[in-house]
Every structure is written in C-alpha cells, then in structure tokens.
DRENPA-3360 file (N, C-alpha, C; in nm, 2 decimals, always signed):
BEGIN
1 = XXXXXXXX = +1.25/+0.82/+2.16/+1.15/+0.91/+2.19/+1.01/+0.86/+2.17 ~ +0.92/+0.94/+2.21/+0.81/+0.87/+2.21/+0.73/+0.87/+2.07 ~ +0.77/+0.93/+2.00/+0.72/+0.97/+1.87/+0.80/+0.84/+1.76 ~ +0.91/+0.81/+1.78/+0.97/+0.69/+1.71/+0.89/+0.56/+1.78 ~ +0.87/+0.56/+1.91/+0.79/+0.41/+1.98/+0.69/+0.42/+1.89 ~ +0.60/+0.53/+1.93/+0.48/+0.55/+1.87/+0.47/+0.53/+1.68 ~ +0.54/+0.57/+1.63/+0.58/+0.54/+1.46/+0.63/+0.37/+1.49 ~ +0.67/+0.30/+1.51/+0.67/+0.17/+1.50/+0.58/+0.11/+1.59;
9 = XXXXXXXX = +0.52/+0.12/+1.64/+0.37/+0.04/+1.72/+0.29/+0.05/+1.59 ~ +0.29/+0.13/+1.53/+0.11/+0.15/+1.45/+0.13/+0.28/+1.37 ~ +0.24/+0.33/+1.29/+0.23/+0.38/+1.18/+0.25/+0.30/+1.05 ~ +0.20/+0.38/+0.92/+0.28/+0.26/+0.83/+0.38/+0.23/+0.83 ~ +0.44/+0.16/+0.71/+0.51/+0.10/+0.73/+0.64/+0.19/+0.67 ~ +0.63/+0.25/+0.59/+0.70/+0.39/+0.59/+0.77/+0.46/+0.72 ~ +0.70/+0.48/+0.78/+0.70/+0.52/+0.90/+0.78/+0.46/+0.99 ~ +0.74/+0.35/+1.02/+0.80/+0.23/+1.12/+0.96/+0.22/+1.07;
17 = XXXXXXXX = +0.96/+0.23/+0.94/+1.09/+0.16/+0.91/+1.24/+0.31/+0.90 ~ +1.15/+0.39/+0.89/+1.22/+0.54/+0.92/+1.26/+0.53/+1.05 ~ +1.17/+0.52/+1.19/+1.17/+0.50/+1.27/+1.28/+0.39/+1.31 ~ +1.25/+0.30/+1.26/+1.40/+0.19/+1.33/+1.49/+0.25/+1.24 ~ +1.52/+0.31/+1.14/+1.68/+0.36/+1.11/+1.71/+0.52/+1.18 ~ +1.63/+0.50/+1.26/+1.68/+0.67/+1.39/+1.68/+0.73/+1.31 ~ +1.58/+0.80/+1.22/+1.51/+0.90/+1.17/+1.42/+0.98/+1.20 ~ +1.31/+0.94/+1.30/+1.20/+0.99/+1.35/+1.21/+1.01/+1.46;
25 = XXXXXXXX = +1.29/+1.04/+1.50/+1.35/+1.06/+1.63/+1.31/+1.22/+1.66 ~ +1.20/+1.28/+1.66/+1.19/+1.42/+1.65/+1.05/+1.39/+1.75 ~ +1.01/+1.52/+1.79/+0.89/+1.59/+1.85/+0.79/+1.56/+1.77 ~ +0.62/+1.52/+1.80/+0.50/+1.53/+1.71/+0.51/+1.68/+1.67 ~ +0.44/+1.70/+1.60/+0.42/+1.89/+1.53/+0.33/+1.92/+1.58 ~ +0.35/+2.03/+1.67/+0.21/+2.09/+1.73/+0.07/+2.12/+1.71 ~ +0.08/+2.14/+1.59/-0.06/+2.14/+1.46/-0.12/+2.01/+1.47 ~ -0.24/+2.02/+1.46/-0.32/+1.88/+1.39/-0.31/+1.85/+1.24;
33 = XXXXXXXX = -0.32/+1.74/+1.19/-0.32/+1.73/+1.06/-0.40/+1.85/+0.99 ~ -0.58/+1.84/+1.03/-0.63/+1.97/+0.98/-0.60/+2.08/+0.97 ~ -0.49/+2.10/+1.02/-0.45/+2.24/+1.05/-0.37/+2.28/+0.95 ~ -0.26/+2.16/+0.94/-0.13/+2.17/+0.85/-0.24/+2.14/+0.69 ~ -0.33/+2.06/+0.67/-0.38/+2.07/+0.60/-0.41/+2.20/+0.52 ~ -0.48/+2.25/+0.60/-0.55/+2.38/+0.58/-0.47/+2.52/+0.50 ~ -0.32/+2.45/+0.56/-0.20/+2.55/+0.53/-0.13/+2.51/+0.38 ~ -0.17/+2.37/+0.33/-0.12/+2.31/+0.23/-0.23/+2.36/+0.15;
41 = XXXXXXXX = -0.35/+2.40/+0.15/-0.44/+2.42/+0.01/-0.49/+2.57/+0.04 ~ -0.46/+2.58/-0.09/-0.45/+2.77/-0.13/-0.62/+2.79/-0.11 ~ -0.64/+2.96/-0.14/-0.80/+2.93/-0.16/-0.84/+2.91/-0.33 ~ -0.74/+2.87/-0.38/-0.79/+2.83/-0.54/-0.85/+2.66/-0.48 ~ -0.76/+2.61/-0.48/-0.79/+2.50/-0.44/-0.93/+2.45/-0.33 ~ -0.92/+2.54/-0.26/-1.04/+2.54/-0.16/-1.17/+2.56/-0.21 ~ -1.17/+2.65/-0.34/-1.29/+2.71/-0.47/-1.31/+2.58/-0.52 ~ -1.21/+2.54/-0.58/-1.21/+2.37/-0.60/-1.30/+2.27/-0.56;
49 = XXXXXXXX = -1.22/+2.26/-0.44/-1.26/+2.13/-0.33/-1.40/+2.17/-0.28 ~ -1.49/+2.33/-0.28/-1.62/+2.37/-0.26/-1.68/+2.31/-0.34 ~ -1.67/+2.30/-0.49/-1.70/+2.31/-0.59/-1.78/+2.16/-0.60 ~ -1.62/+2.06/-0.60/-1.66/+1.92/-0.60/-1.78/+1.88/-0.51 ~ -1.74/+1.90/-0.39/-1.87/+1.92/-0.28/-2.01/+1.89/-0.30 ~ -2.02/+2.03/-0.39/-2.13/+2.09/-0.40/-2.19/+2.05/-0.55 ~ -2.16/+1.98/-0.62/-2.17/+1.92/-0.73/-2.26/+1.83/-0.73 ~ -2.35/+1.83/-0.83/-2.48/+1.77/-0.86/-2.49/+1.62/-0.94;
57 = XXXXXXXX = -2.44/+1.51/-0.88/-2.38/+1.42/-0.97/-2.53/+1.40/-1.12 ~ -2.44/+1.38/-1.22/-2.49/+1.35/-1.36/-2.50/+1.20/-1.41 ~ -2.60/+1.17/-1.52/-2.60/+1.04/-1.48/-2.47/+0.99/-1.55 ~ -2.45/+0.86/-1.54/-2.34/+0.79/-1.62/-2.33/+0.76/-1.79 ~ -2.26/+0.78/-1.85/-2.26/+0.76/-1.98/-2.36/+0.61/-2.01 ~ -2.41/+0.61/-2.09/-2.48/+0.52/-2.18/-2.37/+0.42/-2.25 ~ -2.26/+0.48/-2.28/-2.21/+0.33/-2.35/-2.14/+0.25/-2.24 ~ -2.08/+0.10/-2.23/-2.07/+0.07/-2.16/-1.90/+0.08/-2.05;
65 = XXXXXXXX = -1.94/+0.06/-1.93/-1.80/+0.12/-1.88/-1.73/-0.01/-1.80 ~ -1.59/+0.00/-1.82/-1.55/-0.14/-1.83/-1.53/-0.17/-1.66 ~ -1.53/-0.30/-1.67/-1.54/-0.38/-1.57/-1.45/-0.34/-1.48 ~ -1.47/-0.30/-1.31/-1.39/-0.33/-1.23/-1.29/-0.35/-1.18 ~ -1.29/-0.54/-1.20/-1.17/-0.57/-1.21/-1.07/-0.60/-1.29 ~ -1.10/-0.50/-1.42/-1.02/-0.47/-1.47/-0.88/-0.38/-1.44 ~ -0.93/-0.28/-1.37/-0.89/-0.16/-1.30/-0.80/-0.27/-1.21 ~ -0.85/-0.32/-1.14/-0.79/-0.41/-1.03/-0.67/-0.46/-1.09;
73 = XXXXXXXX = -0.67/-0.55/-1.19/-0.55/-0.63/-1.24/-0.47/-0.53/-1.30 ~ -0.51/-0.38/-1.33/-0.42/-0.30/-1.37/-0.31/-0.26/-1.29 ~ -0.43/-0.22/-1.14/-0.34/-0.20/-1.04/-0.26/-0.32/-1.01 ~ -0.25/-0.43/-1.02/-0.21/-0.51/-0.95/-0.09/-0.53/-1.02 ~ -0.09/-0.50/-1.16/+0.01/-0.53/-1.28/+0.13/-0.45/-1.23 ~ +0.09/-0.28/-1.20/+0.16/-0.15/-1.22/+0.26/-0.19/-1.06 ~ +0.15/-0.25/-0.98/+0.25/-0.30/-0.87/+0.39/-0.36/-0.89 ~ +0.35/-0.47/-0.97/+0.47/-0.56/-0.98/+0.55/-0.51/-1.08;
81 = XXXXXXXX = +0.48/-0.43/-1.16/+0.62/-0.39/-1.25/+0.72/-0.28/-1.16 ~ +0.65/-0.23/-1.08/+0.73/-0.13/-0.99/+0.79/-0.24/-0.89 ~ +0.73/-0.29/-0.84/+0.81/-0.40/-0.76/+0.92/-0.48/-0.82 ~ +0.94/-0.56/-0.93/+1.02/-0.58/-1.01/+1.13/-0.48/-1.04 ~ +1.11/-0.37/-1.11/+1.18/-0.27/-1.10/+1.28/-0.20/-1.00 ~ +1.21/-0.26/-0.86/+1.29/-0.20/-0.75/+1.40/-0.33/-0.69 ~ +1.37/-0.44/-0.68/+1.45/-0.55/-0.68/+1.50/-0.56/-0.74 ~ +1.47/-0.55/-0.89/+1.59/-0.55/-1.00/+1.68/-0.45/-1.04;
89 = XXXXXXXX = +1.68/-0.34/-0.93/+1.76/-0.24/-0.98/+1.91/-0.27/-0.96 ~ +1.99/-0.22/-1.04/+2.17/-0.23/-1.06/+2.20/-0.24/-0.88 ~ +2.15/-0.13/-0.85/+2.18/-0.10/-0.70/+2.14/-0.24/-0.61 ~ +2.06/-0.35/-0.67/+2.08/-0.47/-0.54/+2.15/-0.59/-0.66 ~ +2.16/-0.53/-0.79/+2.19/-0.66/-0.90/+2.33/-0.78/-0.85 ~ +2.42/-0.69/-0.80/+2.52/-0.77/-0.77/+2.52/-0.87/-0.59 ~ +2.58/-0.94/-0.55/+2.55/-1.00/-0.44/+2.59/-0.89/-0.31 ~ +2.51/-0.89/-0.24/+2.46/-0.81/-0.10/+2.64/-0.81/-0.07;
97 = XXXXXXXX = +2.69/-0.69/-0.09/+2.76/-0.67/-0.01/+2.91/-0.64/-0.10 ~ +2.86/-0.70/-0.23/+2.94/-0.62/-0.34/+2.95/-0.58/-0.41 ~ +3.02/-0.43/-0.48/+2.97/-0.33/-0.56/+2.92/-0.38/-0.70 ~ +2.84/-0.32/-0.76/+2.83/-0.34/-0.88/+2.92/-0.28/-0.99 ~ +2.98/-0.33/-1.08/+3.02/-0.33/-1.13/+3.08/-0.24/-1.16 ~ +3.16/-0.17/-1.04/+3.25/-0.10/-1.05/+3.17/+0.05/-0.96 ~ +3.04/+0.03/-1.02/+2.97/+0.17/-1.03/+2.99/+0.24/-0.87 ~ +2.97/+0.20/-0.78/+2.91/+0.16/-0.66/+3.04/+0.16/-0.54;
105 = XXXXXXXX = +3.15/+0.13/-0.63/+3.29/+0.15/-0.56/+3.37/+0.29/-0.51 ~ +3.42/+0.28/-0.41/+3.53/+0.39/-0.38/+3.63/+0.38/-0.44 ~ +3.76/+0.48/-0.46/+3.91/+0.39/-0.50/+3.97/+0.31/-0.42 ~ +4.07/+0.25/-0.49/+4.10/+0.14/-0.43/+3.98/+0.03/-0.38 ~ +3.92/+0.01/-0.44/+3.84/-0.10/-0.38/+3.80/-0.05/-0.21 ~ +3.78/+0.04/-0.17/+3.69/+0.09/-0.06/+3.53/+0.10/-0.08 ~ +3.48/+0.05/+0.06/+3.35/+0.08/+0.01/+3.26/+0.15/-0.02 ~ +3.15/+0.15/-0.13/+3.12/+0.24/-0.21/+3.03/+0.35/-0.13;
113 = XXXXXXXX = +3.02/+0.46/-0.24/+2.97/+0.58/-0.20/+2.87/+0.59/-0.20 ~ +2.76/+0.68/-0.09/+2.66/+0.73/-0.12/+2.60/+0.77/-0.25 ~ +2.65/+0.86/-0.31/+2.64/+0.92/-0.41/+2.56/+0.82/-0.50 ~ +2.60/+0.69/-0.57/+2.52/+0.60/-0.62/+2.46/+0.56/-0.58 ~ +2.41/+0.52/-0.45/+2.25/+0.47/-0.44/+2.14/+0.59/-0.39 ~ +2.20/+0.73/-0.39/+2.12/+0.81/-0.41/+2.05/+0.85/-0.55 ~ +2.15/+0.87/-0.65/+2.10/+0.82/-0.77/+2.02/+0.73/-0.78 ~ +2.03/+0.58/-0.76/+1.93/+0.51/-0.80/+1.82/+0.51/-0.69;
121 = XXXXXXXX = +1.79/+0.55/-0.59/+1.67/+0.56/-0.53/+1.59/+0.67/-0.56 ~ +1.68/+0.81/-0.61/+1.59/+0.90/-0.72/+1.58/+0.86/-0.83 ~ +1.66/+0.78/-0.89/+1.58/+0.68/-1.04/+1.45/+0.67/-0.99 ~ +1.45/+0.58/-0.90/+1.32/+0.45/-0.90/+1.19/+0.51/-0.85 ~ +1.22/+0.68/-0.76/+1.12/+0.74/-0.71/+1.09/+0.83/-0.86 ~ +1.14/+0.86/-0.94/+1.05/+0.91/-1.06/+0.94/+0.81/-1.12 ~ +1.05/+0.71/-1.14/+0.97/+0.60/-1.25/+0.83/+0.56/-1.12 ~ +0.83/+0.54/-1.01/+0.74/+0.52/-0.93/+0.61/+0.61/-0.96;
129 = XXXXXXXX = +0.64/+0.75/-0.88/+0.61/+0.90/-0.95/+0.49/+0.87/-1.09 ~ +0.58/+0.89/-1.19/+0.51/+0.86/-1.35/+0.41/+0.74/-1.36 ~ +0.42/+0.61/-1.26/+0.35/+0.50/-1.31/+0.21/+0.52/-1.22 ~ +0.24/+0.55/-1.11/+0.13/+0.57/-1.01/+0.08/+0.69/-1.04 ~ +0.09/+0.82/-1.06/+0.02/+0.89/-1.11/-0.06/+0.85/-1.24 ~ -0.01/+0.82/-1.31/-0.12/+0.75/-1.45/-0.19/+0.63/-1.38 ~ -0.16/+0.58/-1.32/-0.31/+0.49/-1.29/-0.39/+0.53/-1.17 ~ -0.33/+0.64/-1.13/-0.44/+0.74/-1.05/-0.58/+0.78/-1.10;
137 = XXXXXXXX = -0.50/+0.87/-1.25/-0.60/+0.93/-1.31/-0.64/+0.84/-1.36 ~ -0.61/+0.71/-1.41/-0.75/+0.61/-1.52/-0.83/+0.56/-1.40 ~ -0.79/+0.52/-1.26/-0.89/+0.49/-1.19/-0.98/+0.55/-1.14 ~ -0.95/+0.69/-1.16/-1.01/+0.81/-1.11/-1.15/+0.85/-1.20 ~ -1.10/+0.84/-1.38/-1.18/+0.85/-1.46/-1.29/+0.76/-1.46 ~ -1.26/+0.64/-1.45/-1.33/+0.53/-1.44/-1.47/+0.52/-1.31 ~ -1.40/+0.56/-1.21/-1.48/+0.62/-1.07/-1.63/+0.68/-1.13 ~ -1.57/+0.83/-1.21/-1.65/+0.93/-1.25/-1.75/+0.84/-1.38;
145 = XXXXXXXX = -1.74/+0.78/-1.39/-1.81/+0.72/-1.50/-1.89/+0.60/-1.47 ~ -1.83/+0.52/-1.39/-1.92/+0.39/-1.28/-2.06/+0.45/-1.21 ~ -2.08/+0.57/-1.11/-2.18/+0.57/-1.11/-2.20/+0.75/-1.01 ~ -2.33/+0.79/-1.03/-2.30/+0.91/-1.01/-2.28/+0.90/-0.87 ~ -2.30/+0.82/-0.78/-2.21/+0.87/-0.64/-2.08/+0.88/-0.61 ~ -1.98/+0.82/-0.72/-1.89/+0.81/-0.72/-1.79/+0.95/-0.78 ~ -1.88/+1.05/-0.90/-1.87/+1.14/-0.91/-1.80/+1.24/-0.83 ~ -1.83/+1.31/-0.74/-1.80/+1.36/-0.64/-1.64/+1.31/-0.60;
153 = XXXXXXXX = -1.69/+1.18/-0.53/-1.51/+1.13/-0.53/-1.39/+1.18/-0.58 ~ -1.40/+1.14/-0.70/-1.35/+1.16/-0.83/-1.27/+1.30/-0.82 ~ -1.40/+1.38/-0.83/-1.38/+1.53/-0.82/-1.29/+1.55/-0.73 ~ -1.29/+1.51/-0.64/-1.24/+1.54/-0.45/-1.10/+1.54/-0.45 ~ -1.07/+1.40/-0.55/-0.95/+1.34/-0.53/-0.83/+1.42/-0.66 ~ -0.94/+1.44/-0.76/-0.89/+1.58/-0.82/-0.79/+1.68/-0.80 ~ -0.91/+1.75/-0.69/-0.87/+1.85/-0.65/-0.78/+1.84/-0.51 ~ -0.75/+1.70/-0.46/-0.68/+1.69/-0.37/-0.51/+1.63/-0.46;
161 = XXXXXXXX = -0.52/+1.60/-0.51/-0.39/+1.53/-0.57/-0.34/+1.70/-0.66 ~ -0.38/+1.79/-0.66/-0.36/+1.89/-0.68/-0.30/+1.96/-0.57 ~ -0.39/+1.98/-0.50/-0.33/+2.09/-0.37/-0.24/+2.06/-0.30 ~ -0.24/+1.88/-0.29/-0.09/+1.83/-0.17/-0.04/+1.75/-0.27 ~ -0.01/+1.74/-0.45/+0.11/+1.67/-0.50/+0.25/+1.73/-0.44 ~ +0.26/+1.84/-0.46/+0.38/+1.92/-0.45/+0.45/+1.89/-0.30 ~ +0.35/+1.90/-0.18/+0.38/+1.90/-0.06/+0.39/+1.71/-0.05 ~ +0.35/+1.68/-0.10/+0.38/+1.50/-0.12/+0.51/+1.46/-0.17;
169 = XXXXXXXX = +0.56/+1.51/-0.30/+0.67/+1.54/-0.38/+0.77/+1.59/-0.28 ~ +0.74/+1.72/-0.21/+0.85/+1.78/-0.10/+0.92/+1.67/+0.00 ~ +0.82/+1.55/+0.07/+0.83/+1.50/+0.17/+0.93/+1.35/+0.13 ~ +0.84/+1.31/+0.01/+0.94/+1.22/-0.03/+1.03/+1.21/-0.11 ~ +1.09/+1.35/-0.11/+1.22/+1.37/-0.21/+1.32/+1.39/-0.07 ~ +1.24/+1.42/+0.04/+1.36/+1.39/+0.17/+1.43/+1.27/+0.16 ~ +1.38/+1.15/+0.17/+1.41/+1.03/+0.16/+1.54/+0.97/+0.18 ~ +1.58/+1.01/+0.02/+1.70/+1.00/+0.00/+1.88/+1.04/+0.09;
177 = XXXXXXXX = +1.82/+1.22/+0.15/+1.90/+1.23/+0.25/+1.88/+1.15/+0.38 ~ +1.80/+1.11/+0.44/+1.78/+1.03/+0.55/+1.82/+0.92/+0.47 ~ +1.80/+0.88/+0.38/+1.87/+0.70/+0.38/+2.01/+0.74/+0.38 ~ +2.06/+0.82/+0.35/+2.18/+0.89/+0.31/+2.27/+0.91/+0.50 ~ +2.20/+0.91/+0.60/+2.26/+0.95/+0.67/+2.27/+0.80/+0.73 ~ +2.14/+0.76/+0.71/+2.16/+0.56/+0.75/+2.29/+0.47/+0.71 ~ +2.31/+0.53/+0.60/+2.45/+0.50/+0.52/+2.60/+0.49/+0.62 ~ +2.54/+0.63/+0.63/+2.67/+0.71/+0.72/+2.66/+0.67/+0.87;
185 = XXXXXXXX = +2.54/+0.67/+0.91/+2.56/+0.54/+1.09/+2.60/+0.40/+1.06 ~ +2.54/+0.33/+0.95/+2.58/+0.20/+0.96/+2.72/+0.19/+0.89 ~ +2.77/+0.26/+0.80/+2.94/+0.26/+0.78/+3.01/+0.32/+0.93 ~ +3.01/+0.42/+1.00/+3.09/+0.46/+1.09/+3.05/+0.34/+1.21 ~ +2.93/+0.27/+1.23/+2.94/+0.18/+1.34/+2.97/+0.05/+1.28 ~ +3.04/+0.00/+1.20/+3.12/-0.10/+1.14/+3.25/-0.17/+1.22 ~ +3.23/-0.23/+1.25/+3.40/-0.28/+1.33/+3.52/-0.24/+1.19 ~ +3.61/-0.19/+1.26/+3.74/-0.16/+1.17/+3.67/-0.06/+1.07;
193 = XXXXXXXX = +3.56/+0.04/+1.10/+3.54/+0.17/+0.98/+3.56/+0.29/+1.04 ~ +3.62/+0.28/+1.13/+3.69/+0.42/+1.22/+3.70/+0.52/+1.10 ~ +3.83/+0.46/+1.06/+3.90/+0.55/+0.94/+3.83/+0.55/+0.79 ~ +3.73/+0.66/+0.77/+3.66/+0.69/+0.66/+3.79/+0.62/+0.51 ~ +3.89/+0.67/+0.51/+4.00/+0.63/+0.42/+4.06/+0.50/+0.43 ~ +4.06/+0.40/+0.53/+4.08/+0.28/+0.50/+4.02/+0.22/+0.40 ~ +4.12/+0.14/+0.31/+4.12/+0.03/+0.23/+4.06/-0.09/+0.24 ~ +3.94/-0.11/+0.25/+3.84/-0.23/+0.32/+3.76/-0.28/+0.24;
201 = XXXXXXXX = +3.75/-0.42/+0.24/+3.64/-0.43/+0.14/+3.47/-0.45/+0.21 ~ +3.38/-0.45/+0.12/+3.21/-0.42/+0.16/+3.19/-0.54/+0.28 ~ +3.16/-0.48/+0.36/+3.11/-0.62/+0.47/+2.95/-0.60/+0.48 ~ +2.93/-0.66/+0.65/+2.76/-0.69/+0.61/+2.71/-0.55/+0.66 ~ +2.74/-0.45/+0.68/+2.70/-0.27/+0.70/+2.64/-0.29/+0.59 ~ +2.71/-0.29/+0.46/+2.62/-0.28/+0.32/+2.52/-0.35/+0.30 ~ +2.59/-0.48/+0.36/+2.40/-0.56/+0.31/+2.34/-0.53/+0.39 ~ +2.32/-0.53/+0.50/+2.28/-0.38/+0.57/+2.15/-0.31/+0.55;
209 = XXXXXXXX = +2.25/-0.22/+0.43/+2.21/-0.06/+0.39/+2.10/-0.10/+0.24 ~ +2.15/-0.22/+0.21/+2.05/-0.23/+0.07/+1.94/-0.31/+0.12 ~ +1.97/-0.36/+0.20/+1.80/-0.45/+0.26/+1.70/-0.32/+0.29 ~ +1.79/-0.24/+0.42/+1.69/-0.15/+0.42/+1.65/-0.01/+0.33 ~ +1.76/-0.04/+0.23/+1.71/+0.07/+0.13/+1.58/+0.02/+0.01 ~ +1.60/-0.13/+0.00/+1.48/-0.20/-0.11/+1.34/-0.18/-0.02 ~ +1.35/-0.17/+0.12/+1.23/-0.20/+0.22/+1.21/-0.07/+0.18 ~ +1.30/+0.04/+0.19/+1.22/+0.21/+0.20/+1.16/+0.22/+0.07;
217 = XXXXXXXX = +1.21/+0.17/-0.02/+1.13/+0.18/-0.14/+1.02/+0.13/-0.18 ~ +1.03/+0.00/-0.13/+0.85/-0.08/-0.13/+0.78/+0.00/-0.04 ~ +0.80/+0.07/+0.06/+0.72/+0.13/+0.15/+0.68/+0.22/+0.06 ~ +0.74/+0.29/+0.02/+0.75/+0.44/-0.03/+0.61/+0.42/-0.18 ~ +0.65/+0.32/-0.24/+0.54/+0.22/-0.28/+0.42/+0.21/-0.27 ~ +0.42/+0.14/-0.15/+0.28/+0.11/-0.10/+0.21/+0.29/-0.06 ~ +0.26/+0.37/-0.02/+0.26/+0.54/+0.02/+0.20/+0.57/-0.12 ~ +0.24/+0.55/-0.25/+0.21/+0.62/-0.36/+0.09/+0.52/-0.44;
225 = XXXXXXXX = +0.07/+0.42/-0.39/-0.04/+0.35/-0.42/-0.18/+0.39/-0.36 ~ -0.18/+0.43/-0.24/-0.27/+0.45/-0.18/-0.41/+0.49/-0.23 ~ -0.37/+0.62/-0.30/-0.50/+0.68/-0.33/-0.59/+0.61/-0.44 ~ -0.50/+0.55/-0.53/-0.55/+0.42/-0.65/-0.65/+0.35/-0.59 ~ -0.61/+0.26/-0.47/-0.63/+0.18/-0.46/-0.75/+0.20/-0.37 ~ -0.74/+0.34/-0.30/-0.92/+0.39/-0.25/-0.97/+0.39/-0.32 ~ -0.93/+0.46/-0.43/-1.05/+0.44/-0.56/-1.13/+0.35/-0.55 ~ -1.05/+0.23/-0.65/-1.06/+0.10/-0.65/-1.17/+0.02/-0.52;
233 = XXXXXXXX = -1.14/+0.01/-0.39/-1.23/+0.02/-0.31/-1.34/+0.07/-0.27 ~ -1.35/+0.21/-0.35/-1.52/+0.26/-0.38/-1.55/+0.20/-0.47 ~ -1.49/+0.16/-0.60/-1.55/+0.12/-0.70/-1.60/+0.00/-0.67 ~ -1.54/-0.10/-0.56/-1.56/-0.25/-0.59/-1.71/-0.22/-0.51 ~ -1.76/-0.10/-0.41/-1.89/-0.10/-0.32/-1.96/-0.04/-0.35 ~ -1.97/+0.01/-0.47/-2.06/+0.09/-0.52/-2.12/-0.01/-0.67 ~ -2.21/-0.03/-0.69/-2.31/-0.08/-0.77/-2.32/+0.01/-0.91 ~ -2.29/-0.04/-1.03/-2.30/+0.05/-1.12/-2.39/+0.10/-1.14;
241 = X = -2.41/+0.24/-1.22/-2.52/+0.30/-1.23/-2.59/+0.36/-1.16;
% end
C-alpha cells in the first residue's frame, strides 16, 4: 500500500522496519498530526503548555553549571548500556537459530514459542523506559539551568512528556503483538511448517525473527532517545548564560 512504500522511503527507522515486516500495511489517519495532537492533551495540560509559553525566563543560578558535554557522554553512556543490554539479552545469547537454554523451546524439541520473546522484548522495553526517562529529566534540568532561553524549553518539554507519555507508552506497548504476528508469518511460511505440531528443529525463520526482533528494539531505541538528545542539541547552540 501506499502508506508502507511511503514508511520505508523516508520514515524512521521504526517505521521502515514495521513496514517491511507487513505491519503498516493500513490507510494514513485522516487527522493531521495537530489534530490528533490536540486530542492527546487535556486542557490541564494545555494550562500547562500556556503557561511554559508565556513564562518570563529567570536568570541562571550563580553557582556553576556543569559542562555540556558532560550530558553528552551521559547520553552516549545510557545508549550503550541499553544497547549492550539488548544484544546481550538471553533471547539472542544462544546461536541464531537455537533455543536458549531450554527457555525458548516447544516440547519435544519443536520450535520455540512466542510467548518467550515476548517476555523479553517487554523486559528490555521497561528497562529502556526507566533509563531514558531519567536522562530525560537530568538533561532537561540541566537545559533550565544553562541559560534562560533555554528555560522555556525545558518547561515545554515538561509539560509535553506529560501529556503524550501515556499515549507514547500505549503505541509502543503494541510492539510486541506485531512482532508477535511476524513470528507467526515467518513460522507458517517456512518450508516443511505447514503443520504447527510437527517435530522440527529451529531453521533460518528464527534467525529470521531475532535479527528482526534486535533491529525493532534498537529502533524502538533510537524513538525513546529522541527527546534527550533535542535537549542536548539546544544545549550544544545555545551559549551559556
């Protein structure tokens, strides 16, 4: 459809890679972003987001506020530990195409079930979740404190990580079922996986399914970095004080 061409030409990479596993395969949404926006933030939130607006930046603290790229190597740290984290999970630990340790198996040595790598791809989206949000807010703090045009920002991004976490949380807790059905096309189009109950052992369907399950996760990744990493990009063009 035109909406999958269109998602792999020039969406992220989130996107693109939903897209080639025949996920995106649906109609654009008739709304504009602004629109659907508009429907995601209450009017608390909108009191909010006037608020930040309209706010009179103050000067910056007097003691000193730490360096830049500090923030930078933080983020860059929080990457790789999540990066690490997602390559090294149980779910790719054993070689592409054989269960781990038992966990990951059907009976009889059939190949394994959904059920476990939906668990661990909701493991790795909490721990993702918890680390990117905390270096949200230190980069955020840090913003409000570097200089007062950045203030406002700060504020914005406040009250925006507010009004769309939940509806962000809603979207990428889908995930899991669409990798879940990826599962389920690339086992049933298997030579010799006709029969769900055949006795077979893991072929390359699986390695497969974990290449593109580690890809949805770095994507998923790079999605929950984003707003950090705007920060961080105001911060590096804005001049202290």
């Amino acid at each position: 459809m035109e909406f999958s061409r269109r998602a792999q030409a020039h969406g992220p990479a989130l996107i693109r890679l939903l897209a080639r596993m025949g996920d995106a395969d649906a109609p654009l949404p008739p709304q504009s972003l602004s629109a659907r926006l508009g429907q995601w933030i209450d009017w608390r939130h909108a009191v909010a987001l006037s608020a930040a607006l309209d706010a009179r930046p103050s000067p910056p603290p007097s003691e000193d506020v730490p360096r830049v790229h500090a923030e930078d190597g933080e983020c860059a740290r929080v990457r790789a530990v999540l990066v690490k984290a997602i390559e090294g999970d149980r779910a790719f630990a054993s070689p592409l195409g054989a269960p781990t340790a038992g966990e990951a198996a059907g009976p009889d040595g059939a190949p394994p079930d959904y059920a476990f790598f939906r668990q661990r791809y909701v493991a790795l989206q909490q721990v993702m979740e918890a680390e990117t949000s905390h270096l949200r807010g230190r980069v955020r703090g840090m913003a409000a404190r570097h200089a007062p045009s950045l203030q406002q920002l700060a504020a914005m991004d406040a009250v925006m990580e507010r009004a769309l976490g939940r509806h962000e949380r809603a979207l990428l807790s889908a995930l899991p079922e669409l990798l879940g059905k990826h599962f389920e096309r690339l086992r049933q189009d298997a030579p010799g996986n006709a029969e769900p109950s055949t006795v077979r052992p893991a072929t390359a369907w699986l390695d497969l399914f974990r290449k593109d399950m580690q890809r949805l996760l770095l994507a998923e990744l790079d999605i929950r970095l984003q707003p950090a990493e705007g920060l961080l990009a105001a911060l590096r063009n804005t001049p202290h004080g």
